[in-house]
C-alpha angles and dihedrals in degrees: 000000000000105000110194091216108230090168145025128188129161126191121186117224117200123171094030117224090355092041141080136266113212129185108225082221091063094230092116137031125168138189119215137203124172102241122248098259088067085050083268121139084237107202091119133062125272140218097250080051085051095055098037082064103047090041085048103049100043090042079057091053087040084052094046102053105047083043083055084052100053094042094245116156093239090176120130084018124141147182129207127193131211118198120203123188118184144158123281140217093245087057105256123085141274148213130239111181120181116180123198121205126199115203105168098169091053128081110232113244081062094045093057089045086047093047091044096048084047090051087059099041093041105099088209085061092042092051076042107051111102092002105080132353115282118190113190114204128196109200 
């Protein structure tokens, strides 16, 4: 697949899961701890946390651009991301992501068109599709 690049970031990760995740621009570091249900000391973000954010907020401009398009009132909407990983038959591990989107000035018959057109314009969907589980749930 040809990708016309619009934008390009990179973030360094050292320590893994224990470790830290710095911008070279200095704009982020973060500090990481493996949280207490994977034996961690927790107390610190993740990279499943990580990922629930950045899921969360570009499915939300997906969101609120085809919602723009279609002339939907997309104010006071959300989005909230839930990140799963779990153990897989192959013996690593896996991702489950569901998303759950709140769109309280929309009907919602028009909310789940809308989730559903988002789901197909969102470039973490599209890196997603066929690859983990992804639920999408319209309050």
């Amino acid at each position: 697949m040809a990708l016309k690049t619009l934008y390009t970031t990179t973030m360094t990760a050292s320590g893994g899961r224990t470790g830290q995740v710095t911008a070279p621009d200095g704009s982020l570091t973060l500090e990481l701890a493996s949280p207490k249900e994977l034996g961690g000391p927790g107390g610190a973000t993740n990279p499943e946390q990580l990922f629930a954010a950045g899921y969360a907020a570009c499915f939300h401009s997906a969101l609120s651009l085809v919602a723009k398009h279609a002339k939907a009132d997309a104010s006071d909407s959300s989005v909230t991301g839930t990140v799963s990983l779990g153990a897989n038959a192959q013996g690593g591990y896996g991702l489950a992501v569901t998303l759950t989107v709140d769109l309280p000035k929309v009907e919602r018959e028009t909310a789940l068109a809308l989730v559903e057109k988002a789901h197909t314009v969102c470039p973490y969907s599209n890196a997603t599709r066929g690859n983990i589980e992804v639920e999408l749930i319209v309050k």
